[in-house]
C-alpha positions in Angstrom: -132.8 50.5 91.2 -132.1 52.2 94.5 -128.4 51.4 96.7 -127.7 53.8 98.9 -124.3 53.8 100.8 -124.8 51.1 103.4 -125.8 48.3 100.1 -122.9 49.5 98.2 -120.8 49.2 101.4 -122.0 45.3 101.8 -122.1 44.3 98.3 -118.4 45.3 98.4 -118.0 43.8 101.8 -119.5 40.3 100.5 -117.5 40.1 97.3 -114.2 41.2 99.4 -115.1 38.5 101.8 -115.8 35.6 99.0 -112.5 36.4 97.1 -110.1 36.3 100.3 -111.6 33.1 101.7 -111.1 31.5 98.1 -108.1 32.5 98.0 -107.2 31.4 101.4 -109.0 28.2 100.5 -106.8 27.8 97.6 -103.4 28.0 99.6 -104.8 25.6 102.3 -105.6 23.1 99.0 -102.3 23.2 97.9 -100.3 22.7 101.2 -102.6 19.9 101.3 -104.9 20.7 104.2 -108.2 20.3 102.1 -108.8 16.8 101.2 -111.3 15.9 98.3 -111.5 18.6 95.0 -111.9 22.2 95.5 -113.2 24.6 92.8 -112.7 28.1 93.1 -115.1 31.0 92.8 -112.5 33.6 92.3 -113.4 36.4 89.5 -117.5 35.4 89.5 -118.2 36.9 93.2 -120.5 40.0 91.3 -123.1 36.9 90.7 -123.7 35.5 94.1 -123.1 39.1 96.2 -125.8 40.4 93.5 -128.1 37.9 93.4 -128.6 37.0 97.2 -128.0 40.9 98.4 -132.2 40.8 96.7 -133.0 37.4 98.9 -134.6 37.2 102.6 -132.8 35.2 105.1 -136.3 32.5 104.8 -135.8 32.5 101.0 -133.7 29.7 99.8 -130.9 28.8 97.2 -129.4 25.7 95.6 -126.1 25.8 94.6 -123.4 23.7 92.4 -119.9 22.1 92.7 -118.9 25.8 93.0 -120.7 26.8 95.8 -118.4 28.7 98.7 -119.3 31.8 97.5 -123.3 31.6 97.2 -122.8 30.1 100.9 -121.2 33.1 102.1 -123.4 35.5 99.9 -126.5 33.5 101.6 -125.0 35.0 104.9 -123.3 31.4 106.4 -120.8 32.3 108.2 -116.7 31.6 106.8 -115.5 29.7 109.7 -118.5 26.8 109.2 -118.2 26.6 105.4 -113.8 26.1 106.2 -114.2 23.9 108.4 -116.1 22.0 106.1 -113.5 22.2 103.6 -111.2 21.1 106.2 -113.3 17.8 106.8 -113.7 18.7 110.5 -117.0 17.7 112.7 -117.9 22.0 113.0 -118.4 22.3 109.8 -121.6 22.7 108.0 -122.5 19.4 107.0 -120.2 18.1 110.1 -117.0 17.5 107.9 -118.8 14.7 105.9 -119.9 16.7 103.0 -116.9 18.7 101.9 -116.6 21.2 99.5 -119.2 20.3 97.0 -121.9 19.6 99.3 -122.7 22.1 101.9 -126.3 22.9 103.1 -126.9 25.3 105.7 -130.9 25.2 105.6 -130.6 27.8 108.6 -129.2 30.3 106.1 -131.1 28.8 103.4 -128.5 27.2 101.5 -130.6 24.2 100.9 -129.0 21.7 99.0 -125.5 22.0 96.4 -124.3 19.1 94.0 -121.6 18.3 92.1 -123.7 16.8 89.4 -123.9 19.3 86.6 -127.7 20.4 86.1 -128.6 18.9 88.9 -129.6 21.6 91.3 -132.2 22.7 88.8 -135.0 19.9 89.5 -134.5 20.5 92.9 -134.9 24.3 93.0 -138.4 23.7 90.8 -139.3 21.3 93.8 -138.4 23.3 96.1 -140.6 26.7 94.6 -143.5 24.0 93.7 -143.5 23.5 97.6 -143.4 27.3 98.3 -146.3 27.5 96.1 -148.2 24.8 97.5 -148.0 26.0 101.1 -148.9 29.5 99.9 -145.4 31.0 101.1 -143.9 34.0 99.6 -140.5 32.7 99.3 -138.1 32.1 96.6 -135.7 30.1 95.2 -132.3 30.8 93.3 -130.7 28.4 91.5 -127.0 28.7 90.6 -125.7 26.8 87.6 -123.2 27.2 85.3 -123.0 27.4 81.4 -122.4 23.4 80.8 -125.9 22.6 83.3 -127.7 24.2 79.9 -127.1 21.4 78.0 -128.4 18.4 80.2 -131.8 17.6 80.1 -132.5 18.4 83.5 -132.0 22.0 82.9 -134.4 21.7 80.0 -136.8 19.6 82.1 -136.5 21.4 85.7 -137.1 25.1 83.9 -140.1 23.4 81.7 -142.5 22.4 84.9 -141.3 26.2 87.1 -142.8 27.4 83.9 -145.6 25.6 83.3 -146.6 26.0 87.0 -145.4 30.0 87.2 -143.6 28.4 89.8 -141.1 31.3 92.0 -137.7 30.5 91.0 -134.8 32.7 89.6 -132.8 30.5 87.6 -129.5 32.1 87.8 -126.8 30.7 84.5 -123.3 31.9 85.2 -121.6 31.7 82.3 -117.8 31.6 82.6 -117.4 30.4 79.2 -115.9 27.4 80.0 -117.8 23.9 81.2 -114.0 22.4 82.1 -112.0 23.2 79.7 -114.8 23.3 76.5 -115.6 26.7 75.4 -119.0 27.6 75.3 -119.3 28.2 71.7 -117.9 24.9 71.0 -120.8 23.3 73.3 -124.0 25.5 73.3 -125.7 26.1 70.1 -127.8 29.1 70.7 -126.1 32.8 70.3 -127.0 33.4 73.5 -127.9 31.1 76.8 -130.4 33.5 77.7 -132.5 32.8 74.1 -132.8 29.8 75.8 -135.9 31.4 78.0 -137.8 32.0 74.9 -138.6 28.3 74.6 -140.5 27.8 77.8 -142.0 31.6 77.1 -140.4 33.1 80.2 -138.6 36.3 81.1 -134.8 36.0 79.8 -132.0 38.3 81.1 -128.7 38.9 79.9 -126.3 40.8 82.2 -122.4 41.4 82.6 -121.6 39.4 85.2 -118.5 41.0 86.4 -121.2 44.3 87.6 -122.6 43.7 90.6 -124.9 46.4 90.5 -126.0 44.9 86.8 -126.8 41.6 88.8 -128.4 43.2 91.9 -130.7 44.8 89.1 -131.6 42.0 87.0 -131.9 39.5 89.9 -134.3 42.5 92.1 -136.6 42.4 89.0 -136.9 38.9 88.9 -137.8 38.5 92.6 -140.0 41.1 92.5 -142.0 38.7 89.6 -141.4 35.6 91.2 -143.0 36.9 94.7 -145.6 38.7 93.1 -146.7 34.9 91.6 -145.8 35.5 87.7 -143.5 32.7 87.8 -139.4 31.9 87.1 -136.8 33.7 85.3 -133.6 33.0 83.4 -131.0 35.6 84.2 -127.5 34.9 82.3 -124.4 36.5 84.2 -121.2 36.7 81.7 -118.4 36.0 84.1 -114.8 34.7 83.9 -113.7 32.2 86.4 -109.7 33.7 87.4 -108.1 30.2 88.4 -108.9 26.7 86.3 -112.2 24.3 86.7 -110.8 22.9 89.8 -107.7 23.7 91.8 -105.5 21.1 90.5 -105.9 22.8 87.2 -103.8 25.5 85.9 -106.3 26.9 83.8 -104.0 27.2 80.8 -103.7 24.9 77.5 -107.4 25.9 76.8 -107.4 29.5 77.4 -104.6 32.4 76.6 -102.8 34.4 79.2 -103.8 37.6 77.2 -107.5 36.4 77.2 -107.6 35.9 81.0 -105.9 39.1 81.9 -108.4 41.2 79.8 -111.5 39.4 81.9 -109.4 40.1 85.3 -109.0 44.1 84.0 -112.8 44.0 84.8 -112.5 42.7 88.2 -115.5 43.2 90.2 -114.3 44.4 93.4 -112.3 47.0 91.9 -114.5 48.1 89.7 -116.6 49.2 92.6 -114.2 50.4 94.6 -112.9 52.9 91.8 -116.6 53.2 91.8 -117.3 54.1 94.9 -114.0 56.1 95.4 -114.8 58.3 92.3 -118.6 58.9 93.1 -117.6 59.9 97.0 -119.7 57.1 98.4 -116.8 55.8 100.7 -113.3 57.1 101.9 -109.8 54.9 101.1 -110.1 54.8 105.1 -113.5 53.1 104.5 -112.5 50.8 102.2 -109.9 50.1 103.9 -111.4 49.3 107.5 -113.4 46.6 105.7 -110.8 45.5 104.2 -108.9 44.6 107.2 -112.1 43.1 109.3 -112.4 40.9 106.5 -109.2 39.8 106.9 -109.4 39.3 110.2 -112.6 37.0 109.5 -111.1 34.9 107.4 -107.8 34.5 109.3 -110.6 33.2 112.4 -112.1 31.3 110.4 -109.3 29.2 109.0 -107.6 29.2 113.0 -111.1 27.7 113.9 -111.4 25.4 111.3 -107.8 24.2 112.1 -108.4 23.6 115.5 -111.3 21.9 115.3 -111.7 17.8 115.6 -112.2 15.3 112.8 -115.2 13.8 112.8 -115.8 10.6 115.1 -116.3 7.4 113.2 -119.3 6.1 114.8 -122.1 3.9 113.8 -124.1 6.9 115.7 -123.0 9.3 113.1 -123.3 7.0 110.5 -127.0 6.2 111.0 -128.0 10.3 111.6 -126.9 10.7 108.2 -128.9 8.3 106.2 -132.8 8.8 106.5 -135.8 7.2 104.9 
């Protein structure tokens, strides 16, 4: 694996970026400017900044009920996604779609559900049609540990490797689907065994090192493009807040068990990282650090300002297509 300064510069930018606007997004839930659910991505940001830092801007991912931060990994800008969350008419998906349904298929963010599994048909469709039209491309599908157990997981990864079909399919298991423990729900020791039943590539990483991602996820691109079909790449990650925003996150899981996952934080673990290893100054750091800030703060003034969108029977019939 070769990062030089600039890559460890943006993967740290990127994960900076998808923690503040979550936890901007967050506050803006609870004053009640967010309508709808909104679940946040805080503590997994190593999976998405690692996975899409190995992506081109014309490959493609599909994405879950959790999806802000693969959006902004994928490179669509903050202020469209919170406007979105916002319900206003400049977000991505015009305000309709809210938080568990943004597409940005200029960025490739090409389709995100709230139905558990669900992506993961899709993403095989999607690489199938790569394949068909002869196009190097890619496709990485984010799903979390729960998706494992539905059969369209089981179904979706069956046919991608059947038809060596170029798709990364990317678990990222937070141990929890809700509030159920993963132990208490999956019966394999490990989600990545998983792979060996469809006789493709499994990869197990720690989830909370986004170099460890940016590795395991550059291998598998590297396969998929080269026409040798999918992979299963299981990140070990800790989601911070509860399933959704409304949820404390407590009752099923102990204080002392969340603050040992949070003393692996990603972003500082690469900033100590990157501070001890001379690869950027504190001035560095912190010059990112404030642009980000800046971004964010823009895009929630943008977002604010921006207009509902118009009930019309114009807008209703641009959304529906047969």
């Amino acid at each position: 694996m070769t990062v030089d300064k600039s890559m460890f510069l943006q993967l740290y930018r990127k994960m900076f970026e998808i923690r503040r606007f979550e936890e901007m997004a967050v506050t803006l839930y609870q004053q009640g400017q967010i309508p709808g659910v909104l679940h946040p991505y805080i503590g997994e940001e190593a999976v998405a900044v690692g996975v899409c830092q190995t992506l081109q801007k014309t490959d493609y991912i599909v994405s879950n009920h959790r999806g802000h931060g693969h959006s902004i990994a994928k490179g669509v800008p903050p202020k469209f996604i919170m406007a979105e969350l916002l319900a206003k008419e400049t977000g991505i998906c015009k305000g309709i779609g809210g938080s568990m349904h943004s597409t940005d298929t200029e960025n490739g963010v090409l389709f995100s559900t709230a139905i558990v599994g669900g992506g993961v048909p899709i993403a095989t469709g999607v690489a199938l049609s790569l394949q068909y039209q002869g196009k190097s491309g890619v496709v990485a599908c984010f799903f979390g540990d729960g998706a494992t157990n539905t059969g369209s997981f089981h179904e979706g990864v069956n046919l991608a490797a059947l038809w060596q079909l170029p798709v990364l399919f990317v678990c990222e298991n937070n141990m929890y689907a809700i509030s159920t423990r993963v132990d208490r729900s999956v019966a394999a020791k490990r989600i990545v065994d998983r792979a060996n039943a469809y006789g493709i590539p499994g990869i197990s990483v720690d989830g909370m090192d986004v170099l460890a991602v940016y590795d395991a996820a550059s291998q598998a691109v590297e396969r998929a493009r080269k026409g040798s079909g999918p992979t299963l790449i299981e990140c070990r990650t800790y989601r911070y807040k509860g399933h959704g925003a409304y949820d404390p996150g407590l009752g099923y899981r102990t204080k002392e068990e969340i603050q040992e996952w949070m003393s692996r934080d990603p972003i500082e673990n690469l900033r100590r990282k990157l501070l001890q290893e001379r690869l950027a100054t504190e001035n560095e750091l912190k010059g990112i650090e404030i642009e980000v800030e800046k971004l964010i703060q823009d895009a929630v003034d943008f977002a604010q300002h921006s207009p509902p969108p118009a009930a019309s029977k114009e807008l209703l019939m641009k959304m529906v297509y047969a």
